[in-house]
ZADO-1210 file (C-alpha; in nm, 4 decimals, padded with zeros to 6 digits):
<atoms>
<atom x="-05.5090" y="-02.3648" z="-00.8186" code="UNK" pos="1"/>
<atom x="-05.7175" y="-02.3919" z="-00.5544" code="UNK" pos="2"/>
<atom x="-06.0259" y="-02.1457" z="-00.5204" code="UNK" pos="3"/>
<atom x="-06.1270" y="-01.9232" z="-00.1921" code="UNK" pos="4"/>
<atom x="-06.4534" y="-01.8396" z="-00.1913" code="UNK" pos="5"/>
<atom x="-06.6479" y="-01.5617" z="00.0082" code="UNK" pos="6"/>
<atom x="-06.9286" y="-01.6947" z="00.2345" code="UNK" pos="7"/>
<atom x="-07.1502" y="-01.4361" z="00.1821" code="UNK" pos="8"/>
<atom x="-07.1568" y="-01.4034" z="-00.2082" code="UNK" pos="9"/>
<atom x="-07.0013" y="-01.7558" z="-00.3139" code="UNK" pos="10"/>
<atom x="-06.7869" y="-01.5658" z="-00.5313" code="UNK" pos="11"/>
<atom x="-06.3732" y="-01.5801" z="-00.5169" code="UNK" pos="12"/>
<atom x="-06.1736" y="-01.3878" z="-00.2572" code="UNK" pos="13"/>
<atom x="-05.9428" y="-01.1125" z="-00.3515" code="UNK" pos="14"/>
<atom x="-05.5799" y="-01.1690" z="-00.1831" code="UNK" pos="15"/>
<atom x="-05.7046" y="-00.8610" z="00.0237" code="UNK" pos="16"/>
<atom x="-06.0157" y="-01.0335" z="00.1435" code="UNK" pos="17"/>
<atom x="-05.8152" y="-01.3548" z="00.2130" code="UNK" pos="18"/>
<atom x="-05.5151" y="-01.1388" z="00.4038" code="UNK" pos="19"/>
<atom x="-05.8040" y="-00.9536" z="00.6023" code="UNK" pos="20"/>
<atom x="-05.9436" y="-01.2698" z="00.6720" code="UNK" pos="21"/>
<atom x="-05.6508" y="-01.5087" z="00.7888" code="UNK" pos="22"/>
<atom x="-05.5661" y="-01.1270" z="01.0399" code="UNK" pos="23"/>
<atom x="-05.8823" y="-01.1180" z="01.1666" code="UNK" pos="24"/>
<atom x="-05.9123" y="-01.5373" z="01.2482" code="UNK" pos="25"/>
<atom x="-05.5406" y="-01.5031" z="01.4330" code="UNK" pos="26"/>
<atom x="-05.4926" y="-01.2252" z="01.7253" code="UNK" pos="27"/>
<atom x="-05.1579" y="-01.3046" z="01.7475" code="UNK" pos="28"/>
<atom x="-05.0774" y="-01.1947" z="01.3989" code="UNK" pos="29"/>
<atom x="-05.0057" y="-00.8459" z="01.3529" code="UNK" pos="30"/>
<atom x="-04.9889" y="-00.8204" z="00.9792" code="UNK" pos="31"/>
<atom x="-05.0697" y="-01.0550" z="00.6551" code="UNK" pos="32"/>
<atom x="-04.9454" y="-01.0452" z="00.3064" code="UNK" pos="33"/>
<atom x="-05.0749" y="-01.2331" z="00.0496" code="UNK" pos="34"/>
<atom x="-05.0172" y="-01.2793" z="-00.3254" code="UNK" pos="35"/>
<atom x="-05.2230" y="-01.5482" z="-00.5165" code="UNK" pos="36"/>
<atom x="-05.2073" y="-01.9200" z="-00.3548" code="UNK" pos="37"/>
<atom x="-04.8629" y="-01.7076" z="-00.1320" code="UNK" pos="38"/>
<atom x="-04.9069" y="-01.6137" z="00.1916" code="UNK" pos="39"/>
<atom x="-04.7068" y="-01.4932" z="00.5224" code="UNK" pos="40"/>
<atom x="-04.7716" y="-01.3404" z="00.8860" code="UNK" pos="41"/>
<atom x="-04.5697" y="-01.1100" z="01.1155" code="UNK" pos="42"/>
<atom x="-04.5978" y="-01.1437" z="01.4980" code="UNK" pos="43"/>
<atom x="-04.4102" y="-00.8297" z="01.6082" code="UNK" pos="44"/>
<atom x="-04.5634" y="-00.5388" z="01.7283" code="UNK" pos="45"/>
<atom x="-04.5569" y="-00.1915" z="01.5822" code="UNK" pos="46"/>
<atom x="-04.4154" y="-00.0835" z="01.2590" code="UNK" pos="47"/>
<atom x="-04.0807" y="-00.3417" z="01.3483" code="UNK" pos="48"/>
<atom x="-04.1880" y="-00.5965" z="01.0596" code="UNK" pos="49"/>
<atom x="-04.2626" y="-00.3525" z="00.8109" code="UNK" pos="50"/>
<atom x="-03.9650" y="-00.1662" z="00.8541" code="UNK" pos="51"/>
<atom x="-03.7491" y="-00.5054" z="00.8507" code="UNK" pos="52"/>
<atom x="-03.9557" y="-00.6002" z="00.5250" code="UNK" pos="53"/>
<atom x="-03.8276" y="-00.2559" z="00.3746" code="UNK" pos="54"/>
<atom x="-03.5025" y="-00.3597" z="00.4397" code="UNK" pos="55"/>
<atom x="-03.5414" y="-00.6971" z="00.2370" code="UNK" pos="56"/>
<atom x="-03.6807" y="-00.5165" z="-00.0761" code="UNK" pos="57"/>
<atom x="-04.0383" y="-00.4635" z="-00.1947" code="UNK" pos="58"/>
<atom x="-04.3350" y="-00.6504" z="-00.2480" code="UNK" pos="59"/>
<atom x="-04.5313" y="-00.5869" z="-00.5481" code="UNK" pos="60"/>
<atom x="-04.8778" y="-00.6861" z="-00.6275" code="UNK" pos="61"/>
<atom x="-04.9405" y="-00.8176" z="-00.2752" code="UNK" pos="62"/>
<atom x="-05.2217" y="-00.6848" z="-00.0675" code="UNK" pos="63"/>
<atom x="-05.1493" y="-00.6480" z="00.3088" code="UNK" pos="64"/>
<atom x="-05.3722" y="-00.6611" z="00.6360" code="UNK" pos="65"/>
<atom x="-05.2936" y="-00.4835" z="00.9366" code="UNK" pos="66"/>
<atom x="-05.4186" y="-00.4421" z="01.2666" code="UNK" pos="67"/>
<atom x="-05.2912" y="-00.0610" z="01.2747" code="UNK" pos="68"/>
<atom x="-05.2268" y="00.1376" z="00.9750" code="UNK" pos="69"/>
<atom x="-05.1493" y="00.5682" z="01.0652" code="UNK" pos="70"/>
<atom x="-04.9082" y="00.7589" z="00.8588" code="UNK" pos="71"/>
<atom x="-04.5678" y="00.5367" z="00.9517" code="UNK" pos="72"/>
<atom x="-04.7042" y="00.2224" z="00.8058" code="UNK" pos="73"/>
<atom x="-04.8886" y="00.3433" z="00.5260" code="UNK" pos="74"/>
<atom x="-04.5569" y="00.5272" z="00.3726" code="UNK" pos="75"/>
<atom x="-04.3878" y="00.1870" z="00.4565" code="UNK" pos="76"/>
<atom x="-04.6562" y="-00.0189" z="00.2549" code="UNK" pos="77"/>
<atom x="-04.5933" y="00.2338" z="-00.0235" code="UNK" pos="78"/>
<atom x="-04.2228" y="00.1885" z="-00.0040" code="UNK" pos="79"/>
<atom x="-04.2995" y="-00.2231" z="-00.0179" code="UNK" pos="80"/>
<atom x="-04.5061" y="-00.1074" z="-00.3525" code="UNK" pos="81"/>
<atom x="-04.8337" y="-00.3491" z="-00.1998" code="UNK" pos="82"/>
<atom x="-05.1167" y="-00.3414" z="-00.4209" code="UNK" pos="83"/>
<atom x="-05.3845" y="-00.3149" z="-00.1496" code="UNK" pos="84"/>
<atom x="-05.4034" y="-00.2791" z="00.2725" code="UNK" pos="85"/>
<atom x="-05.7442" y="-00.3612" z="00.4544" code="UNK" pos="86"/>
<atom x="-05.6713" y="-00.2119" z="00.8443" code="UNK" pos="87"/>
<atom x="-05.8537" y="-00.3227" z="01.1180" code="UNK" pos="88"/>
<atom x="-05.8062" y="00.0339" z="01.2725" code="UNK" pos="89"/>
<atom x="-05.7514" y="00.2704" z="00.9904" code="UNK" pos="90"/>
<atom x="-05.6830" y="00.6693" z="01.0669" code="UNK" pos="91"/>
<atom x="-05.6994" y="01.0125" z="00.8724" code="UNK" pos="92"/>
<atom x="-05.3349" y="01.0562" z="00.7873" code="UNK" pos="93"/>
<atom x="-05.2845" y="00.6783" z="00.6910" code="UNK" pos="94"/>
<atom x="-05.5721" y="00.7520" z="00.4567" code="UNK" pos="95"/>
<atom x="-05.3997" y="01.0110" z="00.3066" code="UNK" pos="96"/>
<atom x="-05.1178" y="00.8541" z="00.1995" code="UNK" pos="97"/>
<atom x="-05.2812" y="00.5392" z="00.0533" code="UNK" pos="98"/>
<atom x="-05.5083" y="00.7312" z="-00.1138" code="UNK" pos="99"/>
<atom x="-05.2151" y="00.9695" z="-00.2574" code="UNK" pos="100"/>
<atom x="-04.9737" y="00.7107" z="-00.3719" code="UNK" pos="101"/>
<atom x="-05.3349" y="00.5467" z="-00.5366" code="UNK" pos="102"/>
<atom x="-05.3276" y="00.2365" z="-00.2764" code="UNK" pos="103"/>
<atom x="-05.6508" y="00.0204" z="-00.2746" code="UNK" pos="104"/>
<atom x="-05.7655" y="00.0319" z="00.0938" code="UNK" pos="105"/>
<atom x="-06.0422" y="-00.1070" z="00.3313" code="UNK" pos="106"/>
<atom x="-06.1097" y="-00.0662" z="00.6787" code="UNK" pos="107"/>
<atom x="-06.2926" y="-00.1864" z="00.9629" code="UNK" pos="108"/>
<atom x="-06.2797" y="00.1664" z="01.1852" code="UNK" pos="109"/>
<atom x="-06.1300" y="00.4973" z="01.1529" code="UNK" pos="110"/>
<atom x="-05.9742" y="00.7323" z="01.3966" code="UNK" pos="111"/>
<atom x="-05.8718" y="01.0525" z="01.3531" code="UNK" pos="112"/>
<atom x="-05.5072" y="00.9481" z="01.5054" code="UNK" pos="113"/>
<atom x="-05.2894" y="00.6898" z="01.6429" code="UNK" pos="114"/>
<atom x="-05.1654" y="00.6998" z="01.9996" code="UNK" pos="115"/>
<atom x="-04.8802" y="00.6300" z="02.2131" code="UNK" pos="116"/>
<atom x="-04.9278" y="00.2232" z="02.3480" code="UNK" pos="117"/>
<atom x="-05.0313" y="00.3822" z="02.6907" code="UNK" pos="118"/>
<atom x="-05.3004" y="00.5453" z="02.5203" code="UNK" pos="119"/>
<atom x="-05.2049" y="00.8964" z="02.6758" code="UNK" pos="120"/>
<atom x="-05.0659" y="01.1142" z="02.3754" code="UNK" pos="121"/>
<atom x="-04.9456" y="01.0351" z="02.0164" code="UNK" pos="122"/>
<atom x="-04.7520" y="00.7541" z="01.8866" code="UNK" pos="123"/>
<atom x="-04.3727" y="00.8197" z="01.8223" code="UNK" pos="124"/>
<atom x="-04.3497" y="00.6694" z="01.5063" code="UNK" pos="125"/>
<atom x="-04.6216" y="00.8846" z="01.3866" code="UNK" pos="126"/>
<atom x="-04.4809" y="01.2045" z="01.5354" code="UNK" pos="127"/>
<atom x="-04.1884" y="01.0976" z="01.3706" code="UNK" pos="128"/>
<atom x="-04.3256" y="01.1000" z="01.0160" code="UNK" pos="129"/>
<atom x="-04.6170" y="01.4402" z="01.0954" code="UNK" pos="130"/>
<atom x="-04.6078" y="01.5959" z="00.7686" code="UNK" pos="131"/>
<atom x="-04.4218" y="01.4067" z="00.5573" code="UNK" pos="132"/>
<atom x="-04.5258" y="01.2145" z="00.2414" code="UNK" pos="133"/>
<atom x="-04.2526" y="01.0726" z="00.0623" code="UNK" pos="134"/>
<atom x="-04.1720" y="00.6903" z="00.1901" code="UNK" pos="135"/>
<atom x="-03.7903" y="00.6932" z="00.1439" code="UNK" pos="136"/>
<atom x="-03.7666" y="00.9753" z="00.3594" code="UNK" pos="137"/>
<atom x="-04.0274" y="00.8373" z="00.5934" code="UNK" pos="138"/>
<atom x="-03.8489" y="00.5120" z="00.5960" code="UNK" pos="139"/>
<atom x="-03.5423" y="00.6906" z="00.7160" code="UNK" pos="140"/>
<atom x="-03.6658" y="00.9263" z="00.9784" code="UNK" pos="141"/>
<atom x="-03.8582" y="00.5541" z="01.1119" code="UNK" pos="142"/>
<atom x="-03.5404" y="00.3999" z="01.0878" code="UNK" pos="143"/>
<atom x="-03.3739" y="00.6291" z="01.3170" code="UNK" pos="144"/>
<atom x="-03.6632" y="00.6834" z="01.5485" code="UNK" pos="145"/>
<atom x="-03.6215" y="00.2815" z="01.6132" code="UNK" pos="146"/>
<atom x="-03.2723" y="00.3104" z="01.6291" code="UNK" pos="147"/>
<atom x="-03.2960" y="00.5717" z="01.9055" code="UNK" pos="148"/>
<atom x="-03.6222" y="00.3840" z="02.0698" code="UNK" pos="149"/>
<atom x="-03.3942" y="00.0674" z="02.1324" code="UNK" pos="150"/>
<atom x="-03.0501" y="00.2614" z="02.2682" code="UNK" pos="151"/>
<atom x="-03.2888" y="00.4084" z="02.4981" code="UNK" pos="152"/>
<atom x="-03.5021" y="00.0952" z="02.5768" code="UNK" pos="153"/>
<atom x="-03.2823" y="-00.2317" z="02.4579" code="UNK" pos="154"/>
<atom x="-03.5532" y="-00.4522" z="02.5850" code="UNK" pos="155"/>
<atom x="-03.8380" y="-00.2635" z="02.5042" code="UNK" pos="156"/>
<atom x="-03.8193" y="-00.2499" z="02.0956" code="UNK" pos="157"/>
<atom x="-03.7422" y="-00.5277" z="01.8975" code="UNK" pos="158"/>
<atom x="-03.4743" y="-00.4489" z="01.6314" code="UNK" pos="159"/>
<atom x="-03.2775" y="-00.6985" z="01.4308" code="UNK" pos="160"/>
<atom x="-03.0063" y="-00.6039" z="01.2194" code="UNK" pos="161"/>
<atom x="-03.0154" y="-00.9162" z="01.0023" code="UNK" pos="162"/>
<atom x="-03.4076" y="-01.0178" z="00.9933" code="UNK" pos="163"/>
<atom x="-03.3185" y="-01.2728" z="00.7183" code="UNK" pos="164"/>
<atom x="-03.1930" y="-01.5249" z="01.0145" code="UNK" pos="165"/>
</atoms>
């Protein structure tokens, strides 16, 4: 088994140091999960491939890295049961629910909120989760807040009904 080692301290890299690492050397990577010598990236924007990973089952004992981690993805990493999430942008209420469901996290900024891709009010998918804490419900109300994003927008939100192909 091969060995990653940090620069700084010569000792080994934790799968969350490695997935943090592998983000931060690729912009167009949005997320990175890895598990041991395992690895894989997502490309799509959003909460799309953590909502199409939900749909594929869970991921235990991986640790993620994300660009963007508020409330939506953080109950989606908890329904994927990851071990650990570094964020590059990290904000109160995704906090909250890593740190409730005992998530190991690291971040390189926080915010107090995520907003809207036009920067001039709140992101939907967190508006669609405000308040709530359990990730099966959050997964659904997400779900349906896609569902409605791409009726209203086809070419604006990616959403595949069979991400396996």
């Amino acid at each position: 088994m091969a060995e990653h080692l940090r620069a700084d301290s010569g000792r080994p890299m934790s799968d969350l140091d490695r997935a943090a690492a592998i983000l931060r050397a690729d912009p167009a990577l949005t997320c990175v999960f890895v598990r041991g010598e395992e690895s894989f990236s997502r490309t799509e924007r959003g909460i799309v491939p953590l909502a199409e990973l939900c749909r594929e089952g869970t991921l235990p004992g991986w640790s993620a890295a994300d660009r963007i981690v508020g409330r939506a993805a953080a109950l989606l990493y908890r329904k994927l049961n990851v071990r650990a999430v570094y964020a590059e942008t990290l904000s109160d209420a995704g906090e909250e629910i890593l740190s409730l469901y005992g998530i190991a996290h690291a971040c390189a900024r926080r915010t107090k909120e995520i907003v809207n891709r036009r920067g001039d009010g709140p992101c939907p998918m967190e508006e669609a989760v405000r308040g709530v804490n359990d990730p099966e419900l959050g997964a659904r109300l997400l779900e349906e807040k896609l569902a409605a994003m791409a009726r209203s927008a086809p070419n604006a939100a990616v959403l595949r009904e069979n991400p396996k192909n």
